[in-house]
C-alpha positions as CSV (number, residue, x, y, z in Angstrom):
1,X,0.0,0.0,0.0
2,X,1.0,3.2,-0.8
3,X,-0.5,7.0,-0.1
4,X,-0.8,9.8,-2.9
5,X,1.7,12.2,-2.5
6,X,-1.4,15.0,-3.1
7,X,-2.6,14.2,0.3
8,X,0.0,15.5,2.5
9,X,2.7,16.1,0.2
10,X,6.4,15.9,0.5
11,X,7.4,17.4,3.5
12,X,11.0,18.0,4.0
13,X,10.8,21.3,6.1
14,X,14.8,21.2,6.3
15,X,15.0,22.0,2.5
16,X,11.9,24.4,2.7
17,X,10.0,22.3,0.9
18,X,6.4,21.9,2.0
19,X,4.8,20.8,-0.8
20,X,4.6,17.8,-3.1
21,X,6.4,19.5,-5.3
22,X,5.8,17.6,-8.1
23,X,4.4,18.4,-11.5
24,X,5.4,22.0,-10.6
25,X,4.0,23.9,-8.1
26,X,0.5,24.6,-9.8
27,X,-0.9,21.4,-8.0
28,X,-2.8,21.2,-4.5
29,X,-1.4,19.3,-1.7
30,X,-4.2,18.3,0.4
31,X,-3.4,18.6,4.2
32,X,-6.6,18.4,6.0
33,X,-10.4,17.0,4.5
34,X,-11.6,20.5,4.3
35,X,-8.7,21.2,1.6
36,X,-10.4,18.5,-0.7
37,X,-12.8,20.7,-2.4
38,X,-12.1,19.5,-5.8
39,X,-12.1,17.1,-6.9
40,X,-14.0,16.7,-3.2
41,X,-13.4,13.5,-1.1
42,X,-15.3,10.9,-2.8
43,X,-13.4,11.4,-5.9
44,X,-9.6,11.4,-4.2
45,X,-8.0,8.7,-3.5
46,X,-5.6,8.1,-0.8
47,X,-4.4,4.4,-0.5
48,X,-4.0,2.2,-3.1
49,X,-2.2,-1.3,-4.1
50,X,1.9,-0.3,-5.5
51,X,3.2,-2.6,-7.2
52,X,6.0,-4.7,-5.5
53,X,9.1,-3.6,-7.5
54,X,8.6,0.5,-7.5
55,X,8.0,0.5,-3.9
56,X,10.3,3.6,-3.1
57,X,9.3,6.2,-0.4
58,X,5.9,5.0,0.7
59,X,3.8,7.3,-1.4
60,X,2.7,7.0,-4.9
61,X,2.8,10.2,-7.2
62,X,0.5,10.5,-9.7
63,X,2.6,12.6,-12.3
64,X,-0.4,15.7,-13.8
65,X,1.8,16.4,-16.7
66,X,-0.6,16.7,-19.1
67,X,-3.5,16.7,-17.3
68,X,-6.3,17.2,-18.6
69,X,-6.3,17.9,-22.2
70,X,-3.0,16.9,-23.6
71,X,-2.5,13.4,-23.2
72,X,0.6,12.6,-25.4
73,X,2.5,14.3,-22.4
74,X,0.9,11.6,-20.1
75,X,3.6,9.6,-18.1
76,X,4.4,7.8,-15.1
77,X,7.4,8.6,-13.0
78,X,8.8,5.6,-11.1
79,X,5.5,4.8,-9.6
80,X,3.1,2.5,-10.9
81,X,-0.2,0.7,-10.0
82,X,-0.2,-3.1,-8.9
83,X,-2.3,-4.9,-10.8
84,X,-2.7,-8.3,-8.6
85,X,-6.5,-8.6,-9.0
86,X,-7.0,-10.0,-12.2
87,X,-5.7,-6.8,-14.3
88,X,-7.1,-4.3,-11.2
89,X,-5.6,-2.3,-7.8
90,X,-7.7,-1.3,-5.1
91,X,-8.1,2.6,-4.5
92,X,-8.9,3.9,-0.9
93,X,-10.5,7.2,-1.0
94,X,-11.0,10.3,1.7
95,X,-14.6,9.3,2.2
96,X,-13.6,6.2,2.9
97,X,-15.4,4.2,-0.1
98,X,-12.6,2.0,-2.0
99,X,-12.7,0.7,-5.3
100,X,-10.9,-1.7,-7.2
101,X,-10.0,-0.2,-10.8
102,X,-9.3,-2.9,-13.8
103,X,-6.8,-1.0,-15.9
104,X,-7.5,-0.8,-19.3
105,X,-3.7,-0.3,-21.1
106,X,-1.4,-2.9,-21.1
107,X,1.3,-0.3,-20.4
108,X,0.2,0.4,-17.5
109,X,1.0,-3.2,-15.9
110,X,4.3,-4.0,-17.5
111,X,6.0,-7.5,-16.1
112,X,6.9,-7.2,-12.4
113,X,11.3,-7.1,-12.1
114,X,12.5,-9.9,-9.9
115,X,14.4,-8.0,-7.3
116,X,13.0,-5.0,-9.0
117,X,14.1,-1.5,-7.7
118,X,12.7,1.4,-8.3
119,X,15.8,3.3,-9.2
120,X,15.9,3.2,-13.5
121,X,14.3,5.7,-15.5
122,X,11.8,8.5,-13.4
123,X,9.5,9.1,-16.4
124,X,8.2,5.9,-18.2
125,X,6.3,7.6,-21.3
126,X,3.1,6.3,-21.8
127,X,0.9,8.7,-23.9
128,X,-2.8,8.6,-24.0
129,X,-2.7,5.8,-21.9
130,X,-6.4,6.3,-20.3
131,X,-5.3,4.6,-17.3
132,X,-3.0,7.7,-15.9
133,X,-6.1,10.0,-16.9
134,X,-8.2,8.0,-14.6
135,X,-5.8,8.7,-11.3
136,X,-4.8,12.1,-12.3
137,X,-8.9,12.6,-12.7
138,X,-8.9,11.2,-8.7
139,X,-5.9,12.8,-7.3
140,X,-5.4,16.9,-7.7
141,X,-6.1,19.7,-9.3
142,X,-4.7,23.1,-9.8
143,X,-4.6,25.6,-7.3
């Protein structure tokens, strides 16, 4: 399990940086529930399944470049999804309702690395890939 980094962020106070700090700084880092106005509570998620071989930090960024209308910019950066349920990962969200989302895109559950680390390219291209659209639609929005 992993956390989104939109709900509480990156904090590293001895660099100054209080923020996710990811995507650039146009993106809301959500701190308390009265914060998630949009997309509102029911539609951000903040657990879900990693998968076992870009396990890193202990939170999951969703990377918003792109987001929402240019999706050849669309891309994941060393996180990704599991996808242990038959093609699907299980979402916790702020409401606390969970889902379990069956990815549509092959790309987006590319064969697990024995011994995997996470360390490798940051940004793993994946254009129009309707899967990233789908968390980035669930995670943040700009400020």
């Amino acid at each position: 399990m992993s956390m989104s980094i939109w709900v509480g962020g990156w904090m590293d106070p001895a660099a100054g940086q209080y923020d996710a700090n990811c995507s650039g700084p146009a993106w809301r880092v959500y701190k308390k529930m009265t914060d998630m106005v949009d997309p509102g509570p029911a539609k951000t998620w903040v657990l879900l399944d990693e998968r076992e071989d870009k396990i890193n930090y202990g939170n999951f960024f969703t990377d918003m470049t792109g987001y929402p209308d240019n999706p050849a910019a669309w891309q994941f950066h060393f996180d990704m999804p599991g996808y242990y349920h038959h093609r699907a990962c299980g979402f916790s969200f702020a409401d606390g309702h969970a889902e379990i989302k069956r990815w549509r895109d092959d790309r987006t559950m590319t064969p697990i690395q024995p011994n995997g680390s996470w360390s490798g390219t940051p940004y793993i291209p994946s254009p129009r890939n309707q899967d990233i659209f789908w968390m980035q639609e669930r995670s943040t929005r700009k400020k």
